[in-house]
C-alpha positions as CSV (number, residue, x, y, z in Angstrom):
1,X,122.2,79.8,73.4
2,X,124.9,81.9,73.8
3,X,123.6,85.5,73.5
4,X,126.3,88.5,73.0
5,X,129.4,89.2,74.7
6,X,128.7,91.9,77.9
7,X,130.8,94.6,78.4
8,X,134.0,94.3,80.0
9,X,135.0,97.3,82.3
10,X,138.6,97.5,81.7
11,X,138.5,97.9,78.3
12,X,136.9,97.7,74.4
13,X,136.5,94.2,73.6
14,X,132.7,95.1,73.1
15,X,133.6,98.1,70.6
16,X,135.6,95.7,68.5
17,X,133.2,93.0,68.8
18,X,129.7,95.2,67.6
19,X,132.3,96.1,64.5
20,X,133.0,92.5,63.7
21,X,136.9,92.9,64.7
22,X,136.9,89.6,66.2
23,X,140.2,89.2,66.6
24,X,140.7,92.8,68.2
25,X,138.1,91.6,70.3
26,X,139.8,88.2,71.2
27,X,142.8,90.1,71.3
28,X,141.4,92.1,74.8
29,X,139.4,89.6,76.2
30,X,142.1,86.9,76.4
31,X,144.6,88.2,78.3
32,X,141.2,89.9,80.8
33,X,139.8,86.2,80.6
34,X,143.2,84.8,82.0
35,X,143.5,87.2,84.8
36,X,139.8,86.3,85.8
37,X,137.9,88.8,84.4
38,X,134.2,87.2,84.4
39,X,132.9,89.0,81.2
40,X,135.8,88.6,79.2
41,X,135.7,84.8,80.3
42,X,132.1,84.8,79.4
43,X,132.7,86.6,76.1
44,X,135.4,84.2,75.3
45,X,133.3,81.3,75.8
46,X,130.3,83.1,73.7
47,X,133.1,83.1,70.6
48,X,134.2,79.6,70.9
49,X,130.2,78.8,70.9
50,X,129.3,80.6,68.0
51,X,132.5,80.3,66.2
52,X,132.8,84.0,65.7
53,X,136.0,85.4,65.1
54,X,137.6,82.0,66.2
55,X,137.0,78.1,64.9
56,X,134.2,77.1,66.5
57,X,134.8,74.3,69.3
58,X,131.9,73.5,72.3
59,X,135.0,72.3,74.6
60,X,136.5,75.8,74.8
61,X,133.5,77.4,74.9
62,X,132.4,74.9,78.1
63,X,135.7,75.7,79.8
64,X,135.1,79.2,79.7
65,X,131.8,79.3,80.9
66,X,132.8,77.1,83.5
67,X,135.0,79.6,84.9
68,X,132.5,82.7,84.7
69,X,129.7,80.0,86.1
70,X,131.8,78.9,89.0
71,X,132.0,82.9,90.0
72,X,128.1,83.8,89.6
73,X,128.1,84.7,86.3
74,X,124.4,84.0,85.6
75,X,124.5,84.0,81.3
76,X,127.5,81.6,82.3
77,X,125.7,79.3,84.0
78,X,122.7,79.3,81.8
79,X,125.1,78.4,78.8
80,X,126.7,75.6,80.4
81,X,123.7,74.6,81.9
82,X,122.6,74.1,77.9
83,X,125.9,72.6,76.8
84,X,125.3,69.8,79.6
85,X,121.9,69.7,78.6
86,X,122.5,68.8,74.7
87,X,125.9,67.2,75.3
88,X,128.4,70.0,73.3
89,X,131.6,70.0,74.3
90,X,130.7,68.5,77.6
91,X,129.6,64.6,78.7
92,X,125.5,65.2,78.2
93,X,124.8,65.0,81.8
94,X,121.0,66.5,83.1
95,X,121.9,66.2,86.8
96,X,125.0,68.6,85.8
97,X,122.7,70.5,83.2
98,X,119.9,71.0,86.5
99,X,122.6,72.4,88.4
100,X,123.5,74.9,86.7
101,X,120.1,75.9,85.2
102,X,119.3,76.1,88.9
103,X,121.7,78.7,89.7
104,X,121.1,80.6,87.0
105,X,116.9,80.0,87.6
106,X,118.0,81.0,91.3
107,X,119.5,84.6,90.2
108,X,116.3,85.5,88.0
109,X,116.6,83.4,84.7
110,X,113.3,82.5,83.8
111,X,114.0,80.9,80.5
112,X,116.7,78.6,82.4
113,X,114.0,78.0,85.2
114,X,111.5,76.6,82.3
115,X,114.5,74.3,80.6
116,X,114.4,73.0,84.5
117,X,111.2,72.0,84.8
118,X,111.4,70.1,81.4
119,X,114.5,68.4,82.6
120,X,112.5,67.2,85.7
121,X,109.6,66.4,83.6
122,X,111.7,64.3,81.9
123,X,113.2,62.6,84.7
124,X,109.9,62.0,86.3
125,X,108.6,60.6,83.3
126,X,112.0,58.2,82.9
127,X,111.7,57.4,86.6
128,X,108.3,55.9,86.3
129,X,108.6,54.1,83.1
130,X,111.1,52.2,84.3
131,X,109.5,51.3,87.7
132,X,106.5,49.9,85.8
């Protein structure tokens, strides 16, 4: 689900990352992430998800996608779109897991587009079983 950190312009996070110096990595992207640096947000949320370098913990991970996902960050959106989707780290919620897989389906994510049309499968399906 979460895929691998991006490069951030304003500095080496990535380098550190690719050489499994997680915390040098952490160490750059934090600080980036708190200023409002999309990637590094992104990034940070990728670690917390995969619990690489850090403990792993979905509720992290959720808030910092949420903050690259509220700015357009398209791997952002299809993350949290996911974490809504299964429930990890966030209320498992569809309507909120189709919103963002929408967004993310609306800036070219095909995989994220597919995920939506199961989700409305799904409610389709749950709609009319209980109206018969």
């Amino acid at each position: 689900m979460a895929g691998m950190p991006t490069w951030t312009i304003l500095g080496g996070g990535y380098q550190s990352y690719v050489k499994g110096d997680y915390q040098a990595a952490f160490d750059e992207w934090l600080p980036l992430a708190e200023l409002g640096d999309v990637e590094a947000q992104y990034n940070l949320g990728v670690m917390y998800d995969e619990g690489t370098g850090v403990e792993q913990d979905f509720g992290k991970a959720a808030e910092w996608y949420l903050k690259a996902a509220e700015r357009g960050f398209l791997e952002a959106q299809y993350n949290l779109g996911m974490m809504y989707y299964h429930g990890l780290g966030v209320p498992r919620d569809r309507e909120e897991a189709a919103r963002w897989l929408q967004l993310a389906a609306d800036h070219g994510d095909s995989e994220a587009a597919k995920i939506l049309q199961r989700i409305r499968k799904q409610a389709a399906s749950a709609t009319s079983t209980i109206s018969a």
